[in-house]
N, C-alpha and C positions, 0 to 999 in steps of 0.2 A: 310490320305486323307479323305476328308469329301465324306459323302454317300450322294443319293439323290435319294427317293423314291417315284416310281410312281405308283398311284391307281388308277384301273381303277374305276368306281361309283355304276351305277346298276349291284343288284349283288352279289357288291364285299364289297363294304359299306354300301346302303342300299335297303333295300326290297321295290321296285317301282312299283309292276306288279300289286297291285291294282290302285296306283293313275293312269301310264299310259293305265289302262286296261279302267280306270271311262273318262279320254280324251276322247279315242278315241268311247266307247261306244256312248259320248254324242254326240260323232260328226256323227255317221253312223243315230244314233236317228232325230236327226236334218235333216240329206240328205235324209231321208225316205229308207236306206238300213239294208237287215238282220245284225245282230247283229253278235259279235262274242266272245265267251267265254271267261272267264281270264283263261283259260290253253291256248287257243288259243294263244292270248294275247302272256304269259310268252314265247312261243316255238319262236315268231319273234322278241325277244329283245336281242339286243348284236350287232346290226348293222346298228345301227342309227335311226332313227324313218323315214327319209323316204323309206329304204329298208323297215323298218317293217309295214307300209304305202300299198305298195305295195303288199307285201304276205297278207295283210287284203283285199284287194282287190280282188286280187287271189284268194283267200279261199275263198267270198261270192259269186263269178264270177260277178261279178260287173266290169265293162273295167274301164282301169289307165287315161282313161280320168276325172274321179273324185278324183286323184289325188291331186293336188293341191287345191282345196277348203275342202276336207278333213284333207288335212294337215292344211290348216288355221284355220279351228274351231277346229280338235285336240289342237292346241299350242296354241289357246284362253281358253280352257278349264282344259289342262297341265300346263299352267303359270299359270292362275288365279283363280285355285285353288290349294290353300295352301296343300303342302303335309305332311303328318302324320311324326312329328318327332320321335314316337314309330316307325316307319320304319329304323330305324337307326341297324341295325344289334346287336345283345347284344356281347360286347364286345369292336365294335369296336371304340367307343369315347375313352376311358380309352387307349387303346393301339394307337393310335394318339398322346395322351397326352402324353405317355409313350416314343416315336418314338422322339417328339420334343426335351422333357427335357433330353434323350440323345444327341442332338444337328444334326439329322440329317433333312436332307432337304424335305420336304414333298409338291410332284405337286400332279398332278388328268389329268387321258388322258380318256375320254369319247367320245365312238358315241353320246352320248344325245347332240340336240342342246346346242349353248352357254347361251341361253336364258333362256332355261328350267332346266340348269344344278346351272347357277347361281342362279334361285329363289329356287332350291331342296338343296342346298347346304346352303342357308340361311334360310328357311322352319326347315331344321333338324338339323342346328347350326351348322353345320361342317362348315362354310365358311374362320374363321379364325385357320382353318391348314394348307391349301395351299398355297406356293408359291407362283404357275404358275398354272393357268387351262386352260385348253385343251379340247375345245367341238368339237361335230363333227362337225360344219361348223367353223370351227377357223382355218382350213386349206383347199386349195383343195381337198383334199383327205383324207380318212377316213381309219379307220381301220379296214383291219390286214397291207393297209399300214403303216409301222411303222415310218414314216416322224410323223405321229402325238407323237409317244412315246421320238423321239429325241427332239421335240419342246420343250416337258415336261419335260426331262431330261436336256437339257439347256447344254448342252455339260460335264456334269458332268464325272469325274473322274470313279467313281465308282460308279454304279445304281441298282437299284434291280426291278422290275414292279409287282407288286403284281393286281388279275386279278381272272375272274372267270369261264370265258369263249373260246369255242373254236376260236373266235377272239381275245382274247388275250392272250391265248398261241400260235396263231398262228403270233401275233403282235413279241412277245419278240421274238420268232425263227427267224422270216426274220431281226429284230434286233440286235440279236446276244447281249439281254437282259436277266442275271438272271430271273427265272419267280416261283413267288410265287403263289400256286393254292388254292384260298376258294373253297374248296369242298361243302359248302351248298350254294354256288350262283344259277344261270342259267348257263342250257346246257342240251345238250342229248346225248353226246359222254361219256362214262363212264369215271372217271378220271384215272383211270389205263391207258386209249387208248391217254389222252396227254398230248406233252410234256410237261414238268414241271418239274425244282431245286427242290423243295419240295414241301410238300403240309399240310395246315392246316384245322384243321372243327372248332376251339376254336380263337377268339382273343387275347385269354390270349397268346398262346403257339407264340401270332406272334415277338412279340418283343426280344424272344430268338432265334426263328428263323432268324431273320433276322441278328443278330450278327455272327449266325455261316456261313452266305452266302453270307456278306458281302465283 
């Protein structure tokens, strides 16, 4: 039976926390609000940009009534400007490559908008590995509900979700998804504390990984 593997993006594939850290900076610049660090930044990514919208909010005490025009010149400033294809995590084009020409199926399930996931995806060249992509407004609901990982997976036989975060170990669990964990992604929960099939720090090691969990 044919595999079909889902990535999650930020993270998990590439290193985002400066370009969306340069978004939203320019956007709080622009609204005349305090600023907020890229560790700041890195600590609200993995759950969409406008939950992380929100916790920037929060953190400067600024009210969520600046919300939505924050969000708008964020995603004017995250779309258009071009993100650093050196962001591309070392390893992982090569093991993509490696993924396909064994003939299995490769989607992408992301909180990042659909917008900004598809110009990061053609920014860093990955655009032609995947399938299916899956942004976070590409469904009602976002994740750890995992309606977004089944979208991705496309009813496939046998799947695996490869992922970096406590959103997407917490996506595969209510999935009932093999879960692959990049240990040098984003998160704050130690990797020992979750769930996770296995776990890699190297792209090399993924393509043998993924045969044995198959």
């Amino acid at each position: 039976m044919s595999l079909t593997i889902a990535f999650d993006l930020d993270g998990t594939l590439i290193d985002s926390v400066g370009h969306i850290h340069y978004g939203v900076s320019r956007a709080l610049e622009e609204m005349n609000l305090p600023p907020v660090s890229q560790e700041d930044t890195q600590g609200f990514v993995g759950r969409g940009l406008p939950i992380l919208l929100e916790q920037v909010l929060d953190h400067i005490g600024a009210p969520q009534s600046h919300h939505a025009e924050l969000s708008r010149r964020t995603m004017a400033h995250y779309v258009g400007t071009p993100s650093d294809p050196a962001s591309v995590y070392p390893g992982a084009r090569d093991a993509l490559t490696a993924l396909k020409a064994q003939g299995f199926r490769l989607t992408l399930c992301t909180n990042k908008p659909i917008e900004a996931t598809r110009a990061a995806l053609r920014d860093t060249g990955l655009d032609g590995f995947f399938d299916i992509v899956i942004g976070g407004d590409s469904l009602p609901t976002r994740k750890p509900d995992p309606e977004m990982l089944f979208a991705a997976l496309d009813g496939a036989a046998q799947a695996l979700y490869v992922g970096d975060s406590e959103t997407d170990a917490e996506t595969a669990r209510r999935g009932k998804v093999p879960f692959l964990l990049y240990t040098e992604g984003y998160r704050k929960t130690p990797v020992e504390a979750l769930p996770h099939t296995a776990r890699f720090s190297d792209f090399a090691d993924l393509p043998g990984l993924v045969q044995r969990h198959r």
